[in-house]
C-alpha positions as CSV (number, residue, x, y, z in Angstrom):
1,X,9.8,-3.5,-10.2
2,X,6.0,-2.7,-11.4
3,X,7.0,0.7,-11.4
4,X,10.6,0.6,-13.4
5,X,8.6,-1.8,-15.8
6,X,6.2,0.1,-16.7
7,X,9.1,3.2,-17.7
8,X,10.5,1.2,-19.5
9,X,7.5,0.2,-21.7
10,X,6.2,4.0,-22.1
11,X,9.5,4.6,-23.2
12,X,9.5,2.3,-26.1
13,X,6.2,3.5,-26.8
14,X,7.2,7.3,-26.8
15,X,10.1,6.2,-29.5
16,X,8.2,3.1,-31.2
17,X,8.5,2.7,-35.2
18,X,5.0,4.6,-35.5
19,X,5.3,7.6,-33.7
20,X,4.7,8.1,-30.3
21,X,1.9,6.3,-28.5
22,X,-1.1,7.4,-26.4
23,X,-2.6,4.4,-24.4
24,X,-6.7,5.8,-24.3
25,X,-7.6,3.8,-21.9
26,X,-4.7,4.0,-19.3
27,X,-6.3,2.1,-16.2
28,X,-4.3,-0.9,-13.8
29,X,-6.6,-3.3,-15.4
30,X,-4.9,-2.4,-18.8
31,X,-1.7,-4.2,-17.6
32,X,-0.3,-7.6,-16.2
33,X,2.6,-8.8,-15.2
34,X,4.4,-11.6,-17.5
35,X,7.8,-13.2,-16.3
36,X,8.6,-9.8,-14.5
37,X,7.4,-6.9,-17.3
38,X,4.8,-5.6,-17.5
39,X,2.8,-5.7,-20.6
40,X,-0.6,-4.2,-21.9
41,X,-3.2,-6.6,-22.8
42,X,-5.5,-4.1,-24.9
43,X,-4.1,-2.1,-27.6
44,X,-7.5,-1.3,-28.8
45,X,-7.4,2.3,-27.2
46,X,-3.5,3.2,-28.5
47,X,-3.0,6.4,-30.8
48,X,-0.5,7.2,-32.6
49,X,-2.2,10.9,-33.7
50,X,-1.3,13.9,-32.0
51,X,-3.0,16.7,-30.9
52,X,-3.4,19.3,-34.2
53,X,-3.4,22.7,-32.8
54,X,-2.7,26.7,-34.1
55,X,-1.4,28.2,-31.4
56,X,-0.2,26.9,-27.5
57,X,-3.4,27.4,-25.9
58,X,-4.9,24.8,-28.2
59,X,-2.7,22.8,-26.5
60,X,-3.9,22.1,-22.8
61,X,-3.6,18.7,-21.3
62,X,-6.5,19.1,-18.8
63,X,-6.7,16.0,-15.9
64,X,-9.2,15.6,-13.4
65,X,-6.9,17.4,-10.5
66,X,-4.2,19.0,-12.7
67,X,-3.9,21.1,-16.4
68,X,-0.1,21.6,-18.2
69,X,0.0,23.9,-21.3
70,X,2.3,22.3,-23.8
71,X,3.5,23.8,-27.0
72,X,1.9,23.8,-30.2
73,X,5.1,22.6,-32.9
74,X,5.6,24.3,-36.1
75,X,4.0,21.4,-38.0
76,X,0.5,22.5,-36.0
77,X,1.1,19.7,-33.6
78,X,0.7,19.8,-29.7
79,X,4.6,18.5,-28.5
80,X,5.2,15.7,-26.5
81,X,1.2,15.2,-26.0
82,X,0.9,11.5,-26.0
83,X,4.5,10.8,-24.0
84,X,3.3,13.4,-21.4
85,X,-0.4,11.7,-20.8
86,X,1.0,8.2,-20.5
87,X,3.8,9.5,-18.0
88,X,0.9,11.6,-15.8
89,X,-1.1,8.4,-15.9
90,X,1.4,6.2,-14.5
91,X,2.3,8.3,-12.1
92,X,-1.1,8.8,-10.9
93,X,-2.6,5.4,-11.1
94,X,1.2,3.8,-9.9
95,X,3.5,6.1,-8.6
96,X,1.7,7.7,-6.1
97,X,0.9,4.0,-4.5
98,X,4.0,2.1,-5.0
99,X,6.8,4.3,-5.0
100,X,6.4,6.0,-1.2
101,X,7.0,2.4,0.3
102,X,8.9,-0.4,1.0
103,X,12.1,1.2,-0.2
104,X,15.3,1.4,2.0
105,X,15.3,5.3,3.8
106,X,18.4,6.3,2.2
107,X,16.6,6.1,-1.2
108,X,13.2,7.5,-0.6
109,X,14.6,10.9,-1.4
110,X,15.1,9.6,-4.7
111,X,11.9,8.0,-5.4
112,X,10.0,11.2,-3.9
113,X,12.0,13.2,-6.3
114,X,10.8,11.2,-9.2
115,X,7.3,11.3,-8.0
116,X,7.4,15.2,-7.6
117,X,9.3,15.4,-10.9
118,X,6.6,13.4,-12.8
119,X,3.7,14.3,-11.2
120,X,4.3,18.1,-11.9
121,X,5.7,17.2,-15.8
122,X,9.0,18.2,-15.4
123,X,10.7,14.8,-16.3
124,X,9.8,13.1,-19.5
125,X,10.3,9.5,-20.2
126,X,13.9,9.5,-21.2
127,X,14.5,11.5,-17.7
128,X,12.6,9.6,-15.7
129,X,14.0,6.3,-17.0
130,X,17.3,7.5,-16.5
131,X,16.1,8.4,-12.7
132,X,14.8,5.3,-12.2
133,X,17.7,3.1,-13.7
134,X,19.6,5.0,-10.9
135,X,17.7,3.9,-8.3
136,X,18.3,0.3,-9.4
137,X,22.3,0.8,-9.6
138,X,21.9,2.0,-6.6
139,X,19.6,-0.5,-5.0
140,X,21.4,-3.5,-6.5
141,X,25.1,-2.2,-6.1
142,X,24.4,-1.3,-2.3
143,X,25.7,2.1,-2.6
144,X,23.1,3.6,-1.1
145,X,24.1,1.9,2.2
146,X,25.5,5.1,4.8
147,X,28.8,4.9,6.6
148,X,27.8,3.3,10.1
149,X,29.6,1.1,12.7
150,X,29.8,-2.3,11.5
151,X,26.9,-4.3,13.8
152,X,27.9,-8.0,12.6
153,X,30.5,-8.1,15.1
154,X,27.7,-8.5,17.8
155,X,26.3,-11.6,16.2
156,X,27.3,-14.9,16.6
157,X,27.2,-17.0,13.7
158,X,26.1,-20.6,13.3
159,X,27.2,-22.4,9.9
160,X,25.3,-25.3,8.7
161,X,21.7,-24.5,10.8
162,X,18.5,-22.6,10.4
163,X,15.9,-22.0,12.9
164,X,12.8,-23.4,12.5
165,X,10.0,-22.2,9.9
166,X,7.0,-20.9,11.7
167,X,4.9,-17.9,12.2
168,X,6.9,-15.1,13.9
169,X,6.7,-11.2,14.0
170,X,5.8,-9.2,11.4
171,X,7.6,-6.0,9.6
172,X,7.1,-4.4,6.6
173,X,7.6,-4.4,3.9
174,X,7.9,-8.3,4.3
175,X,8.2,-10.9,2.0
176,X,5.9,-13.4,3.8
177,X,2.8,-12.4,5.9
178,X,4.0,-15.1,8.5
179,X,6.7,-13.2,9.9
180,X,9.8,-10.3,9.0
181,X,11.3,-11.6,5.8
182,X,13.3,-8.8,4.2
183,X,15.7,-8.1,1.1
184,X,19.1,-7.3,2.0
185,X,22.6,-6.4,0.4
186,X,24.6,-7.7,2.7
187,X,24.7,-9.7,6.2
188,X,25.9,-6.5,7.8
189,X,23.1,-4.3,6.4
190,X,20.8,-7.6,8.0
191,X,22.2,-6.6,11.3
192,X,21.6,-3.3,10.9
193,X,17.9,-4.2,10.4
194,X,18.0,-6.7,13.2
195,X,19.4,-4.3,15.8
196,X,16.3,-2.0,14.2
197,X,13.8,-4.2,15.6
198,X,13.3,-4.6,19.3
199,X,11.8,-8.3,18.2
200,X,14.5,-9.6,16.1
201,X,16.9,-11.5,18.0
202,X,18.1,-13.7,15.3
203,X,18.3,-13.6,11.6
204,X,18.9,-16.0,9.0
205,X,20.4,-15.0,5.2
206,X,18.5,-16.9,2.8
207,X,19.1,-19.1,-0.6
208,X,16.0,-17.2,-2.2
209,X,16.9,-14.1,-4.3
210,X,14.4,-11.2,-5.3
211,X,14.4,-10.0,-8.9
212,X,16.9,-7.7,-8.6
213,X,19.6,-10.5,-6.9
214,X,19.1,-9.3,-3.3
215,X,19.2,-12.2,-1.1
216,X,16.4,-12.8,1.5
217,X,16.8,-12.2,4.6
218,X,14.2,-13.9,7.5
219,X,14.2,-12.2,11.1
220,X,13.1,-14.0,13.7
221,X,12.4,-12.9,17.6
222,X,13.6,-16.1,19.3
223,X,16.7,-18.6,18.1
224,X,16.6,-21.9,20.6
225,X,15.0,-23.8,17.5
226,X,17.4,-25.2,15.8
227,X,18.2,-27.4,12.7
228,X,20.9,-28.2,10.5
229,X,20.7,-27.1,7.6
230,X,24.2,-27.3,5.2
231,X,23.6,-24.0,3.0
232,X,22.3,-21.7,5.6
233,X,24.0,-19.7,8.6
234,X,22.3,-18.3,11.5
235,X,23.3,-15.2,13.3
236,X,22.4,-15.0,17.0
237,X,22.7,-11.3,19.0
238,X,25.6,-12.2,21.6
239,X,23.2,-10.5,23.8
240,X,20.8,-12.7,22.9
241,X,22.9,-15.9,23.8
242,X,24.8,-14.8,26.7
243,X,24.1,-17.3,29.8
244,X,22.7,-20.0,27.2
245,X,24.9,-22.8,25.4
246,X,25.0,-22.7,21.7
């Protein structure tokens, strides 16, 4: 989310009414998060001017680690300067630290490629926000789920109860630091994380919804706790509950 954000604000500020725009001072601090987007809080350090220059090697954008040549235009102007230091900021100071984790295996490929892609400066904004908006298709659509056996046949299910809050084991990337709780697509791809874990015995699909719809799901290591609860449904490994009475 921090990271698709952020795109999508260099991207309006590589095609804004004045030109394209440097941020001078491109540091985390720089940025906070309002209702989900992220926005800068100090425009002090933007730039709108361009690098002049006479011929390419005028036109080196020189970082602590890495240098890219760029071209020097016909109007004596280094091309793509400003969109190409934001972009090589973000990903150093975001995409290296966010993007690795928490995403499903089936799209880290994806993410890596983006990373790679921007941290070398082969994808400009418009690429990498198309690359990005990919991901979320993917992400949100459930697509990216692989052909498998179908695992929610070894659940029992158990409408109108809950187990009981508490503090559990943990996974990551998980939603609460008291126990496994874990954005899913589907109760089938909830399984699939269940039978994952040699803890989870039990799982429970949520009412709470991330940003991008995903519902929640919490995963729990023991079931025998339970409550009623009219909106919830608790699924129970049959191997779990074999020899005890539900």
């Amino acid at each position: 989310q921090i990271c698709l954000s952020l795109v999508k604000l260099l991207f309006y500020l590589a095609h804004s009414p004045l030109g394209s725009i440097v941020l001078l001072d491109f540091q985390p601090r720089q940025f906070v998060m309002v209702d989900g987007n992220l926005k800068v809080t100090d425009m002090d350090d933007a730039s709108t001017e361009e690098l002049s220059c006479k011929e390419d090697n005028d036109c080196t954008l020189n970082f602590p680690t890495k240098s890219f040549p760029l071209k020097c235009s016909v109007v004596g102007k280094c091309e793509g300067i400003n969109e190409k230091k934001n972009l090589f900021n973000a990903y150093r100071y975001f995409f290296t630290y966010l993007l690795p984790h928490s995403a499903p295996p089936a799209l880290r490929p994806l993410l890596s490629d983006i990373l790679n892609a921007t941290g070398d400066l082969r994808y400009g904004i418009n690429e990498t926000l198309r690359a990005f908006e990919k991901v979320l298709h993917l992400y949100k659509s459930g697509l990216y789920l692989q052909k498998r056996p179908l695992l929610l046949k070894d659940y029992i299910s158990l409408k109108g109860f809950r187990t009981v809050e508490g503090e559990d084991y943990k996974c990551w990337p998980s939603y609460s630091h008291l126990g496994c709780l874990l954005s899913i697509h589907s109760a089938e791809e909830a399984a699939a994380i269940c039978n994952s874990q040699l803890q989870c015995q039990s799982f429970i699909v949520t009412q709470h919804r991330t940003w991008t719809g995903r519902p929640l799901a919490s995963f729990q290591s023991s079931w025998t706790d339970l409550i009623p609860d009219a909106n919830t449904v608790v699924y129970i490994k049959r191997s779990a509950s074999s020899g005890e009475r539900l």
